[in-house]
N, C-alpha and C positions, 0 to 999 in steps of 0.2 A: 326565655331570656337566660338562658344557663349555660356557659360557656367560657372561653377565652380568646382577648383578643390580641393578637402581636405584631408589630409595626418593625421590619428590617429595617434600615438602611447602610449601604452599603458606599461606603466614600470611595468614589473613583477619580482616578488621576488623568489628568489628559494623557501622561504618558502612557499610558495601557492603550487608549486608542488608538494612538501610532503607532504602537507595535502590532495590534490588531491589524491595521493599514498593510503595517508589512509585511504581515503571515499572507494577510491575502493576496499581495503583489507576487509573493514567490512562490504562491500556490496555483499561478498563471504559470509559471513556468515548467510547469507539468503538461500540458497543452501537448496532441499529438502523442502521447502515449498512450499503449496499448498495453490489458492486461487479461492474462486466466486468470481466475480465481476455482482452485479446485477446493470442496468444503461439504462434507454430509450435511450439515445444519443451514437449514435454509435461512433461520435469522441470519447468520454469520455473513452467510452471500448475499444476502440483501442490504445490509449495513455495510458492506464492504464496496457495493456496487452504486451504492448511494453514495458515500465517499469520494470514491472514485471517478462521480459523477458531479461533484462539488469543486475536486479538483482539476478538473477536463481531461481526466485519464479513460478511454473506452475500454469498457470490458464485459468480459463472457464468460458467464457462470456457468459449472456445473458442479454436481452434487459426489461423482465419483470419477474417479479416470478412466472407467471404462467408456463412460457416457462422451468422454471429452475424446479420448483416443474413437469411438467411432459416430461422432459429430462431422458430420459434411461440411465444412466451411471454407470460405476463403478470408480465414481475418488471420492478419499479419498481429504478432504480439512481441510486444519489447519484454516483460517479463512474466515470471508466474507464480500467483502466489497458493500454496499448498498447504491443507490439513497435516496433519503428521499420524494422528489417530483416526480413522476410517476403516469400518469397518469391513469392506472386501481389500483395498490396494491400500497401504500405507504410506507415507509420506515418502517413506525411504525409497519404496518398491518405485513412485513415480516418475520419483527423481532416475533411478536406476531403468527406468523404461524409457524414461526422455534419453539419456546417455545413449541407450541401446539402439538409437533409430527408430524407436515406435511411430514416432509423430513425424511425419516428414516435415513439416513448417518449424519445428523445434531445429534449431541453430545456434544451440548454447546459449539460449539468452539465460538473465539469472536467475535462476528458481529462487524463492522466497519460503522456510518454512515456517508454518503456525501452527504451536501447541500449547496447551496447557499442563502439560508435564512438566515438572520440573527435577525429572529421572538425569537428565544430560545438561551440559553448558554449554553456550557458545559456543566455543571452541570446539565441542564432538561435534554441532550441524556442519562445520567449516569443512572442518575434517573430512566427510562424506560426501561434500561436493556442494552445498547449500552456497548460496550467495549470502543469506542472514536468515538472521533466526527474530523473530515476534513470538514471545509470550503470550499466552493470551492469558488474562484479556487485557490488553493494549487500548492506547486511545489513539486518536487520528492522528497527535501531535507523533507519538514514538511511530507511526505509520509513514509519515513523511519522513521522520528523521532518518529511516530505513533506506527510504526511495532516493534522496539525497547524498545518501553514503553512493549506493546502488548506482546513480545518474549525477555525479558532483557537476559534469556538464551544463543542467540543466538548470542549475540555483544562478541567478541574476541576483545582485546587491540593490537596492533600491538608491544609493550612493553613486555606482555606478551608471543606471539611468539616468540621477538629476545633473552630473556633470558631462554625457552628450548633452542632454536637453539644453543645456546653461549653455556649452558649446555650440550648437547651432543656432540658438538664440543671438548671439554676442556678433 
């Protein structure tokens, strides 16, 4: 009987639930996207492909660009999100290989880069041709906020649903 024991409680407000509601409603609106995720760390692309898979975005891992540059596939991709430190191709080089025509299904969709360096800002991935840049390590929430800059198209108000709804009701 030698221990300790401790009892949390954590007071929640209804209001955090509707906002919960609503992170989920506008993480419907991801739907129909497709992504690469190129990354040596296989945790990295497994938490990313989970993710991705929460918010109805399809995508296809690989571990280096070379693997993905000679992967057989026919899957169409709206963006890609990229390592920056990898140990044969680097972020930059991939990006500079996509520009290059390596990938025939590459059509300038946005690249996305991921590092954990914090050698360059913003501003230098823009620079280089980067759609946005993710620190790592990042949570899901600064992941969408990315994909939303990335796809402003695709974010629905949840406001704007309930007044058709109201309207076809009426």
């Amino acid at each position: 009987g030698e221990g300790s024991s401790f009892i949390l409680t954590l007071p929640l407000k209804n209001s955090e639930r509707v906002l919960s509601n609503i992170s989920s409603e506008k993480l419907n609106s991801f739907e129909g996207l497709s992504a690469v995720i190129i990354d040596d760390d296989v945790a990295m692309r497994s938490l990313l492909q989970e993710i991705f898979e929460q918010i109805n975005i399809k995508s296809q891992a690989f571990r280096s660009y070379d693997d993905f540059k000679n992967f057989d596939f026919d899957f169409d991709f709206d963006f890609i999100l990229t390592d920056i430190q990898m140990p044969k191709t680097d972020g930059f080089s991939v990006l500079k290989n996509l520009k290059n025509g390596e990938i025939i299904s590459y059509k300038n969709q946005p690249v996305i880069a991921m590092t954990g360096s914090r050698e360059h800002s913003h501003d230098f991935y823009f620079e280089k041709g980067f759609a946005e840049m993710l620190p790592k390590p990042f949570s899901k929430h600064e992941l969408i906020t990315v994909l939303e800059r990335i796809f402003p198209e695709r974010i629905h108000s949840l406001n704007a649903k309930n007044t058709e709804t109201a309207i076809d009701e009426a």
